[in-house]
BALO-301618 format. One record per atom (N, C-alpha, C): residue number from 0; residue in one letter; chain; atom name; x negated, y negated, z. Coordinates in nm, 3 decimals. Each point is the difference from the previous one (the first is absolute). Layout:
ZALO    nr   rest   kette   atom        px        py        pz
ZALO   NUM      A       A     CA         X         Y         Z
...
This chain:
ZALO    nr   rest   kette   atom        px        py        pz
ZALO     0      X       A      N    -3.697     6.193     2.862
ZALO     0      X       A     CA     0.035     0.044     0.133
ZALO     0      X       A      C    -0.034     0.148     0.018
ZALO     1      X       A      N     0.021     0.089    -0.107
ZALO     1      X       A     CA    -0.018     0.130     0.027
ZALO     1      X       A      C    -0.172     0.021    -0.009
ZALO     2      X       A      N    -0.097    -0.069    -0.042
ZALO     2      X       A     CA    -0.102    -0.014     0.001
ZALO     2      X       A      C    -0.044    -0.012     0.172
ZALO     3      X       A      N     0.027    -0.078     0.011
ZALO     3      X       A     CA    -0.020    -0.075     0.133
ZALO     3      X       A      C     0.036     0.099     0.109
ZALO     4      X       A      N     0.134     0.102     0.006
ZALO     4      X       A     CA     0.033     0.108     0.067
ZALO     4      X       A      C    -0.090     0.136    -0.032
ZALO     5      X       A      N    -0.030    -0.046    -0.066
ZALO     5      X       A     CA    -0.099     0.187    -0.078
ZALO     5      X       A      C    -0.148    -0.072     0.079
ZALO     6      X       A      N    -0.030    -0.101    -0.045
ZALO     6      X       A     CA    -0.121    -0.012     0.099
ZALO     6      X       A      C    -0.029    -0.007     0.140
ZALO     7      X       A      N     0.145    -0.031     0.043
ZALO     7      X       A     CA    -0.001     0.014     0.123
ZALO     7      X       A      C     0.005     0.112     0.054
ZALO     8      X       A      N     0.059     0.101    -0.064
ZALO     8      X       A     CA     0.044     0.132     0.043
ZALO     8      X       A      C    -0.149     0.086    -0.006
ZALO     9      X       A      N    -0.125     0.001    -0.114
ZALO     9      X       A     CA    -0.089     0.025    -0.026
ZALO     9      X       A      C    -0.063    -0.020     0.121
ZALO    10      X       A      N    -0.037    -0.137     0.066
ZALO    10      X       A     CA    -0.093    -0.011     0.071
ZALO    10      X       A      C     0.050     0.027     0.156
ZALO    11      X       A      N     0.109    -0.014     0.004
ZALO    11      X       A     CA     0.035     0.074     0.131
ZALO    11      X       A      C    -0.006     0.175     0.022
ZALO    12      X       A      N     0.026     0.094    -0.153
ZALO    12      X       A     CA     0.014     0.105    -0.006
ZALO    12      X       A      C    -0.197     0.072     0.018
ZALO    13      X       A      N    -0.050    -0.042    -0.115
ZALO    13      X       A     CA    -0.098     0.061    -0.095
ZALO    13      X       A      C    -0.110    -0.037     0.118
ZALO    14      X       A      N    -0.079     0.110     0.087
ZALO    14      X       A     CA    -0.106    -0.023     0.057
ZALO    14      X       A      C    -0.100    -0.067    -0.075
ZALO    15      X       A      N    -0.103    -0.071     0.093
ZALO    15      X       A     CA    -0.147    -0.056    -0.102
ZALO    15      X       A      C    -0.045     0.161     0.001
ZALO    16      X       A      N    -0.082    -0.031    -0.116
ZALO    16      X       A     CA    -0.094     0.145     0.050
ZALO    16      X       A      C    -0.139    -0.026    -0.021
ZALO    17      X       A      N    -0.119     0.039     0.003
ZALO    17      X       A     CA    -0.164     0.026    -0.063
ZALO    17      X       A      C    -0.012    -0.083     0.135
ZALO    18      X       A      N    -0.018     0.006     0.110
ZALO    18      X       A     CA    -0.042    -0.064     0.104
ZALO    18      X       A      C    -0.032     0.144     0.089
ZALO    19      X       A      N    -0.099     0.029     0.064
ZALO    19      X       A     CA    -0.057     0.143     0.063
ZALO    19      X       A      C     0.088    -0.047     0.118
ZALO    20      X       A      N     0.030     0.182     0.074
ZALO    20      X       A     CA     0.066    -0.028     0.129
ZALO    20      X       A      C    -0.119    -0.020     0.088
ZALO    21      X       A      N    -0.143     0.019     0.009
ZALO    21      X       A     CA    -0.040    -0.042     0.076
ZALO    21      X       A      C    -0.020    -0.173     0.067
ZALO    22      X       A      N     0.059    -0.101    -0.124
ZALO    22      X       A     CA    -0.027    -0.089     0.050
ZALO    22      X       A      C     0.140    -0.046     0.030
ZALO    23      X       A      N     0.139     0.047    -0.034
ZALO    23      X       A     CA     0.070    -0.035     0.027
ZALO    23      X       A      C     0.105     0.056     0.128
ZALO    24      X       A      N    -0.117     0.150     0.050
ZALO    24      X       A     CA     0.027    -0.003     0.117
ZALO    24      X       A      C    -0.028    -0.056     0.107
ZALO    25      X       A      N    -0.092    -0.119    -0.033
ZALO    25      X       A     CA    -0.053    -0.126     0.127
ZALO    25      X       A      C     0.085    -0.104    -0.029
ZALO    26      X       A      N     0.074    -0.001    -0.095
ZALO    26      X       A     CA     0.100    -0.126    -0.069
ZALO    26      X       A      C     0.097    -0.041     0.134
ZALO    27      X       A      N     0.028    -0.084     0.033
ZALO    27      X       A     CA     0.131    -0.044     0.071
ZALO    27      X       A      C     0.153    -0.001    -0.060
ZALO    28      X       A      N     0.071     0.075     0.033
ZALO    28      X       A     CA     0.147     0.051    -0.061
ZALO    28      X       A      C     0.018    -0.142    -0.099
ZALO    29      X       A      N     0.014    -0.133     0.037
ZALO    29      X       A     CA     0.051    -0.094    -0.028
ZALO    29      X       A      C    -0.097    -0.072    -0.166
ZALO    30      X       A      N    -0.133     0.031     0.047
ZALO    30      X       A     CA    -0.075    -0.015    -0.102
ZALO    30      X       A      C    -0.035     0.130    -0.093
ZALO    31      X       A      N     0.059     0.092     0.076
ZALO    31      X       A     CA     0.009     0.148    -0.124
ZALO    31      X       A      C     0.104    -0.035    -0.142
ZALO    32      X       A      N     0.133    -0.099     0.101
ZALO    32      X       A     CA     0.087    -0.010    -0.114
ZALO    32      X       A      C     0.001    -0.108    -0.084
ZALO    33      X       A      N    -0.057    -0.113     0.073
ZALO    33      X       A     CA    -0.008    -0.140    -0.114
ZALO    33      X       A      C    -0.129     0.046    -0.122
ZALO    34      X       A      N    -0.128     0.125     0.071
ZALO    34      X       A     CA    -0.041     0.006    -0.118
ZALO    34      X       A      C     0.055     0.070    -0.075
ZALO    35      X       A      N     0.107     0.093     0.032
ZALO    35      X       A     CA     0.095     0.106    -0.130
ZALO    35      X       A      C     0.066    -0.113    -0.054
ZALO    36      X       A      N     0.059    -0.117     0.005
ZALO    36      X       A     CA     0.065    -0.059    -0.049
ZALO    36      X       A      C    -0.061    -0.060    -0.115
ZALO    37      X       A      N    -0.093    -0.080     0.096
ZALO    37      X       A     CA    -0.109    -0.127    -0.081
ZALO    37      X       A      C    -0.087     0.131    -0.146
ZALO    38      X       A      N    -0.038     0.126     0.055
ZALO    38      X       A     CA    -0.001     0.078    -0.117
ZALO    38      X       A      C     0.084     0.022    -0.102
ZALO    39      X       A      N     0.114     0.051     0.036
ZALO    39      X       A     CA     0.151     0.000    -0.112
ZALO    39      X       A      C    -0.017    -0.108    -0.049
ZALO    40      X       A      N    -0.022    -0.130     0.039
ZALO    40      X       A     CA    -0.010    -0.111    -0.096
ZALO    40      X       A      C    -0.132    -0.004    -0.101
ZALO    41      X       A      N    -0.068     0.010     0.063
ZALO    41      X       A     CA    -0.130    -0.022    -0.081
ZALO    41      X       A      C    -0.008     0.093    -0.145
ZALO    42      X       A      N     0.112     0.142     0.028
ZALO    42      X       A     CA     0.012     0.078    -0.076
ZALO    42      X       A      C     0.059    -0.037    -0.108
ZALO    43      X       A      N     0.143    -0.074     0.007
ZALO    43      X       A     CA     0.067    -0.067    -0.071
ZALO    43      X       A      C    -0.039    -0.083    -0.047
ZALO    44      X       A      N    -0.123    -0.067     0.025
ZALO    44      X       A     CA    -0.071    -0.132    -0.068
ZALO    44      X       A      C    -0.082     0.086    -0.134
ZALO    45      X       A      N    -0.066     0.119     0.073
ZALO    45      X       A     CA    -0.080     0.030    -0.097
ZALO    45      X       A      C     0.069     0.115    -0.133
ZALO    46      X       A      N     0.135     0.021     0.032
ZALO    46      X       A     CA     0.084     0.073    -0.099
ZALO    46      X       A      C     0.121    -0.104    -0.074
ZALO    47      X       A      N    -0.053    -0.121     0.048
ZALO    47      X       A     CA     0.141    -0.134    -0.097
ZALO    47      X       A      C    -0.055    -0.002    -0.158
ZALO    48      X       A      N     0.132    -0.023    -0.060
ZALO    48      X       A     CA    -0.037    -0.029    -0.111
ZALO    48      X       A      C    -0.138    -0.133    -0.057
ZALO    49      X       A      N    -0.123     0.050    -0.093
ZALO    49      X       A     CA    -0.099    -0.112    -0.024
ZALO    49      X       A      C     0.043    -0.147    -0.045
ZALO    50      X       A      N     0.175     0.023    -0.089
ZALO    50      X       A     CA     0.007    -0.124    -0.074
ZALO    50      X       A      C     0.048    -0.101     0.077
ZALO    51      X       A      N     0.109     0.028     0.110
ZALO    51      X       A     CA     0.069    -0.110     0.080
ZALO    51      X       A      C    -0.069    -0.045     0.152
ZALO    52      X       A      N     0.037    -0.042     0.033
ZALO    52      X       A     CA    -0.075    -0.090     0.129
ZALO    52      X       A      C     0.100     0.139     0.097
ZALO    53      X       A      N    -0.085     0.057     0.130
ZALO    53      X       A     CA     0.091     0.030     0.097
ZALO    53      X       A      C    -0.074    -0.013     0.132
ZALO    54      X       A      N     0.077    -0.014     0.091
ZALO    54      X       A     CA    -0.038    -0.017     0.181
ZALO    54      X       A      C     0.053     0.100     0.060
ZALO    55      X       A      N    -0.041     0.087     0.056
ZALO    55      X       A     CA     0.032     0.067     0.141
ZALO    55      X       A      C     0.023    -0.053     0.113
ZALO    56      X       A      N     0.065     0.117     0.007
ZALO    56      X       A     CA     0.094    -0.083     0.193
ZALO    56      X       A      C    -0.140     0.001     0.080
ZALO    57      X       A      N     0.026    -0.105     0.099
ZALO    57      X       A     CA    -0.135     0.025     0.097
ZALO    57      X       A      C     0.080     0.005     0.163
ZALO    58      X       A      N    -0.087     0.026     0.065
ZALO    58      X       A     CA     0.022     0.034     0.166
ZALO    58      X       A      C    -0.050    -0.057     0.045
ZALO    59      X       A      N     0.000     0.000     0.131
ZALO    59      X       A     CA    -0.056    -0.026     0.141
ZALO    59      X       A      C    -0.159     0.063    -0.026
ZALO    60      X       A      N    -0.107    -0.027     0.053
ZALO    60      X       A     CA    -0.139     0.076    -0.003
ZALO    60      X       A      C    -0.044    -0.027     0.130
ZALO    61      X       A      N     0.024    -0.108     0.094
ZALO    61      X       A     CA    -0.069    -0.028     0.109
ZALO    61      X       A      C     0.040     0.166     0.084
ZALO    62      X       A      N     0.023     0.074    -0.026
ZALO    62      X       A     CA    -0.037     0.138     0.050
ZALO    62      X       A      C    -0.152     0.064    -0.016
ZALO    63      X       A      N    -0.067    -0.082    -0.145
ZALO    63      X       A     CA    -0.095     0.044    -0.012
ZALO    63      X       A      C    -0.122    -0.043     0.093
ZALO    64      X       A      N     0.016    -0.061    -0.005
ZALO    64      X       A     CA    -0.115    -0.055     0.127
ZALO    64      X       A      C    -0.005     0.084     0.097
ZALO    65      X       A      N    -0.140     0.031     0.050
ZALO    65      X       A     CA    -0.059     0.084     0.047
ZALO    65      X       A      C    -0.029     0.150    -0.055
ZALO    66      X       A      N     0.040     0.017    -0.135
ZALO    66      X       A     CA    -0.085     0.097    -0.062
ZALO    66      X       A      C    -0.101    -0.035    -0.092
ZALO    67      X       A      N    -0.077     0.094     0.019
ZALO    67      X       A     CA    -0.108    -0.005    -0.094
ZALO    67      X       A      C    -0.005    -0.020    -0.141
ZALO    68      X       A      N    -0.113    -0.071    -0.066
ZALO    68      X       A     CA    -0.008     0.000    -0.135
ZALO    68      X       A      C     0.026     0.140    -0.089
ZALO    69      X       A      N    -0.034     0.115     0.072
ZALO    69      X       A     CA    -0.001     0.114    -0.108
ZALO    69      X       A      C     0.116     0.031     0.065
ZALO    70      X       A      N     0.100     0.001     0.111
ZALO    70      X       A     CA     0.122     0.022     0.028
ZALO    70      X       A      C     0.075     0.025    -0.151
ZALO    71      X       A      N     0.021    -0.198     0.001
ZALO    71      X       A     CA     0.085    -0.089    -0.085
ZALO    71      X       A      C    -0.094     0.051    -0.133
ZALO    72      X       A      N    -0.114     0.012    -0.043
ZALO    72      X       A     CA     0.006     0.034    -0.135
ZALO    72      X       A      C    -0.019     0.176    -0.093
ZALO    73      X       A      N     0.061     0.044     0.181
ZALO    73      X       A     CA    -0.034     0.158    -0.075
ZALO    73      X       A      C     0.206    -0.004    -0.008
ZALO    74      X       A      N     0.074    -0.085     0.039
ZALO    74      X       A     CA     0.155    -0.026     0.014
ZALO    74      X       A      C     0.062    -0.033    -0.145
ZALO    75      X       A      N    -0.077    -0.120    -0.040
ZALO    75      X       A     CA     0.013    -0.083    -0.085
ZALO    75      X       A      C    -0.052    -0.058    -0.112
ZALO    76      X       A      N    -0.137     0.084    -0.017
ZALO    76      X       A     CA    -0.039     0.043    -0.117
ZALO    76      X       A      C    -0.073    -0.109    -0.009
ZALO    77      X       A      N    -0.129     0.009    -0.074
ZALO    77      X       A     CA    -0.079    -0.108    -0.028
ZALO    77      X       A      C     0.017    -0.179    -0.031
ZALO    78      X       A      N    -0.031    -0.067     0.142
ZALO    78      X       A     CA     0.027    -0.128    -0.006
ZALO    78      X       A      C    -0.078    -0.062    -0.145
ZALO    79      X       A      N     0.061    -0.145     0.013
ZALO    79      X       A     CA    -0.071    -0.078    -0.101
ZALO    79      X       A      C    -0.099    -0.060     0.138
ZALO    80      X       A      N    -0.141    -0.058    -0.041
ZALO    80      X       A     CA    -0.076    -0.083     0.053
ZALO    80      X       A      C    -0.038    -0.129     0.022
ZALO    81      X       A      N    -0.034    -0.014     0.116
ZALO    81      X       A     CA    -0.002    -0.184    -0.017
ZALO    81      X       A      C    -0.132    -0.043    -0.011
ZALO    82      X       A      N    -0.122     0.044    -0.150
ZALO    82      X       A     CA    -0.119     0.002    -0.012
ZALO    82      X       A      C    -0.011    -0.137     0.013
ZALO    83      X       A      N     0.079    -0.090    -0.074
ZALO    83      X       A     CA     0.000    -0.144    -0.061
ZALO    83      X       A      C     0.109    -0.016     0.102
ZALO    84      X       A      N    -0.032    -0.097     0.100
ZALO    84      X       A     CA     0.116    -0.068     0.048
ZALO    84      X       A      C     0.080    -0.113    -0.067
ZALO    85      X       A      N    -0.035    -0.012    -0.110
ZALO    85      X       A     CA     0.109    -0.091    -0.132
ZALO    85      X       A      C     0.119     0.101     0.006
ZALO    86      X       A      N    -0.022     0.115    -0.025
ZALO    86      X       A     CA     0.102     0.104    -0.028
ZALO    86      X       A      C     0.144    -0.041     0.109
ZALO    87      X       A      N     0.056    -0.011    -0.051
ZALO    87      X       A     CA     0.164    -0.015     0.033
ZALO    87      X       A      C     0.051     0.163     0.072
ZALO    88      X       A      N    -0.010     0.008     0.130
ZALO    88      X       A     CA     0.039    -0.105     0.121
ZALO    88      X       A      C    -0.113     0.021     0.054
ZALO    89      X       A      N    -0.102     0.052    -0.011
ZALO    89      X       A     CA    -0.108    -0.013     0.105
ZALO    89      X       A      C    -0.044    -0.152     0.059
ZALO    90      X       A      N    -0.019     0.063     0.137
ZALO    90      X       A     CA    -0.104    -0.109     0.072
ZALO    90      X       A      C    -0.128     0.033     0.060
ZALO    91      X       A      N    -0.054     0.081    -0.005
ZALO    91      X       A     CA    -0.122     0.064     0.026
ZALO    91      X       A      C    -0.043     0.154    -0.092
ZALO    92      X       A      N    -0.114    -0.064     0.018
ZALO    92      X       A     CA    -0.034     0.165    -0.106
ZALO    92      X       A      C     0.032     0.135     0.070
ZALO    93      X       A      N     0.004     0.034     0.091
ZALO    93      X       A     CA     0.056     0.101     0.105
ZALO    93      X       A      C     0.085     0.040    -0.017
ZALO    94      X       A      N     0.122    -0.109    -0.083
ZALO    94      X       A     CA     0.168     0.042     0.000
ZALO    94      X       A      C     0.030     0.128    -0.139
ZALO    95      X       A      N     0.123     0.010     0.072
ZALO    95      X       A     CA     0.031     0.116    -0.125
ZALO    95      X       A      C     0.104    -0.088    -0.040
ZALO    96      X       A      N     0.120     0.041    -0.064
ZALO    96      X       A     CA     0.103     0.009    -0.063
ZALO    96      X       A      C     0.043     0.087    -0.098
ZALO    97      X       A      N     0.180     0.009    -0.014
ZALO    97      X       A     CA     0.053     0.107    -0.078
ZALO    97      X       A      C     0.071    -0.109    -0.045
ZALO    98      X       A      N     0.029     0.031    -0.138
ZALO    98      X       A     CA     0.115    -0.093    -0.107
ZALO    98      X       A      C     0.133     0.082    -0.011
ZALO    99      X       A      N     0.072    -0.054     0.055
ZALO    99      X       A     CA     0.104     0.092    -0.025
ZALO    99      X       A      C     0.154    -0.073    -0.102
ZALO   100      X       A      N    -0.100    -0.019    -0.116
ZALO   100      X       A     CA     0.064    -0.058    -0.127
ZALO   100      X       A      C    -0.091     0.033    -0.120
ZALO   101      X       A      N     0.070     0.016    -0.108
ZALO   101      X       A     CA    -0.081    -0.024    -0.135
ZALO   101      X       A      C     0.051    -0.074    -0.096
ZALO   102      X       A      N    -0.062    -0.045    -0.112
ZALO   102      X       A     CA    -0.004    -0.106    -0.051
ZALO   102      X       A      C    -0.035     0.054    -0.155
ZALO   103      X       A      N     0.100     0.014    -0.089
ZALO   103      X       A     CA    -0.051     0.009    -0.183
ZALO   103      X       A      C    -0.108    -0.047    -0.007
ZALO   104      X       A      N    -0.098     0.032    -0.106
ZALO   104      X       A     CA    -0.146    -0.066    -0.060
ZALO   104      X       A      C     0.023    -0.118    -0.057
ZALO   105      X       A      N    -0.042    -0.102     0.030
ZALO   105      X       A     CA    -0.017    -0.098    -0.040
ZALO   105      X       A      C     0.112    -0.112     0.089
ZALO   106      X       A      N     0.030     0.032     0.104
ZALO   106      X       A     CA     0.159    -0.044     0.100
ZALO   106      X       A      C    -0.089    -0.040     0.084
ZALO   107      X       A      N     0.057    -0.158     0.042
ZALO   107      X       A     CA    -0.085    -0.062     0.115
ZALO   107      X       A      C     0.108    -0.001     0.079
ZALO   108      X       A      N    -0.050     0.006     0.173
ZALO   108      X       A     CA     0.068     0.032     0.115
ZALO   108      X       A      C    -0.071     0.035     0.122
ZALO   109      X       A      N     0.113     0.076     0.039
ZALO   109      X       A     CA    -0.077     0.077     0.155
ZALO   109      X       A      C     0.118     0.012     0.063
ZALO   110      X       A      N    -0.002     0.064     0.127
ZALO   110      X       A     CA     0.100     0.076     0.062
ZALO   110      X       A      C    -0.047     0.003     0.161
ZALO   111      X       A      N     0.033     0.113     0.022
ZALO   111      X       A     CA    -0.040     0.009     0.189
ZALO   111      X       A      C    -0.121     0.107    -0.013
ZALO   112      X       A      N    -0.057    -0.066     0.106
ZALO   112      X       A     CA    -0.148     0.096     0.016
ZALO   112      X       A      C    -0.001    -0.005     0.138
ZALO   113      X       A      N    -0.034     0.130     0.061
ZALO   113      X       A     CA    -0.040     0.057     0.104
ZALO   113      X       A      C    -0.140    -0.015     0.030
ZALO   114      X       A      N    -0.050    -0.112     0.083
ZALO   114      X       A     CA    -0.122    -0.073     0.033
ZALO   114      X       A      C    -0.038     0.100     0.166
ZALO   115      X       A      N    -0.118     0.082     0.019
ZALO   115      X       A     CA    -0.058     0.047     0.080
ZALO   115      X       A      C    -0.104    -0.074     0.072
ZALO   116      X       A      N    -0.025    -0.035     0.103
ZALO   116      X       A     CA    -0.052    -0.033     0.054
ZALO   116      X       A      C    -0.070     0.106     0.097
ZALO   117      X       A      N    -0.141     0.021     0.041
ZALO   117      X       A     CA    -0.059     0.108     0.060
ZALO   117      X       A      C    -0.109    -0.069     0.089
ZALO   118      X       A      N     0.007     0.041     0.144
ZALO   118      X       A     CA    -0.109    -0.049     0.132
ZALO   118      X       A      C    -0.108     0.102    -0.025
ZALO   119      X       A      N    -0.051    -0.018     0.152
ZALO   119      X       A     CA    -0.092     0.127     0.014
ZALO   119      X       A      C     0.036     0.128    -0.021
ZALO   120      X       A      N    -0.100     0.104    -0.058
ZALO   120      X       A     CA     0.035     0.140     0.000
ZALO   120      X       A      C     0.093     0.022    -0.103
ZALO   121      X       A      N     0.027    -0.128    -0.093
ZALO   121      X       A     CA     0.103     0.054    -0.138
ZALO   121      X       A      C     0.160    -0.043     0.046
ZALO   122      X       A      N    -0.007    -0.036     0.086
ZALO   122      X       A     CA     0.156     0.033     0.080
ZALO   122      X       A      C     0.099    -0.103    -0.077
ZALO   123      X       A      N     0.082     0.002    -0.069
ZALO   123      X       A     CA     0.113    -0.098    -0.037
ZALO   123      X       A      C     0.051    -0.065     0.166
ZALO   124      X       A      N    -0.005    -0.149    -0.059
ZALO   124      X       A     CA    -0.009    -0.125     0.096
ZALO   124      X       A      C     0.106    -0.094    -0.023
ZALO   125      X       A      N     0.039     0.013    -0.145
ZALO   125      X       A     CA     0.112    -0.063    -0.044
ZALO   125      X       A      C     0.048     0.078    -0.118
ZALO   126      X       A      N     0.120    -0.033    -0.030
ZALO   126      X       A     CA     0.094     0.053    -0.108
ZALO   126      X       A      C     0.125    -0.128    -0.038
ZALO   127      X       A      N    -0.059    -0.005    -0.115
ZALO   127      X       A     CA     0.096    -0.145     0.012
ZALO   127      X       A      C     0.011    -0.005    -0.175
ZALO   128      X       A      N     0.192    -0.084    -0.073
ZALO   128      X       A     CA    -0.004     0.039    -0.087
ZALO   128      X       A      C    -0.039    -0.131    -0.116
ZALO   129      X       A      N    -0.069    -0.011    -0.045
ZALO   129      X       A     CA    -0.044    -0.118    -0.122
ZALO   129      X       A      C     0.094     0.010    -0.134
ZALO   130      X       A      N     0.083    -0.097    -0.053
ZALO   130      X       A     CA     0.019     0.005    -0.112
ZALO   130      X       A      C    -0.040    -0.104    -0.115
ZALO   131      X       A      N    -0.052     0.050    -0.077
ZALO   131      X       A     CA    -0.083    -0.036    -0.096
ZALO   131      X       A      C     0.048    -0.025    -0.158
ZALO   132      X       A      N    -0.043    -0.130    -0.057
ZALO   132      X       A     CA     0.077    -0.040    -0.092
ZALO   132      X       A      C    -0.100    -0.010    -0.129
């Protein structure tokens, strides 16, 4: 429980940061903060311990839609790619996604992934969350 309160307290407290103000002064208030959030998590994914299985809290994202690809990845730090649409969750090679879980070496699974979808001009079109097993 006190885990669970310290992380909560973290990601409500601890700004995202490495995102330039120039692009996050075109940001929309609402999608300024789901990406500080959806960052605090991604952070916590990538500072969990290697040996045990862990998941991050996830949010709301349909804020993201209607920003741009380099918006969302100058926010959120280098997506994974959907080169191979085999890749779990992609459905088109176009898509991005973020994992916001990790998994020990040799641990079969999956978790929630943040599936991007992008129209004309780069623009996020959908935001929707996949979980993956």
């Amino acid at each position: 429980m006190k885990k669970i309160i310290l992380l909560l307290t973290i990601l409500l407290i601890i700004p995202a940061v490495g995102y330039s103000q120039a692009v996050m002064s075109k940001t929309p208030p609402s999608a300024k903060q789901a990406l500080a959030k959806l960052r605090a998590s991604l952070d916590l994914v990538k500072n969990a311990d290697d040996d045990k299985p862990f998941t991050a809290p996830t949010y709301k994202a349909s804020s993201l839609i209607g920003l741009s690809r380099s918006q969302i990845s100058s926010a959120l730090g280098e997506p994974n790619t959907c080169v191979s649409i085999m890749a779990a969750p992609c459905q088109d090679k176009s898509d991005l996604f973020y994992s916001f879980y990790k998994l020990p070496k040799n641990y079969r699974g999956g978790g929630p992934e943040l599936l991007l979808k992008f129209g004309k001009n780069d623009v996020c079109k959908s935001a929707t969350w996949a979980f993956t097993q």
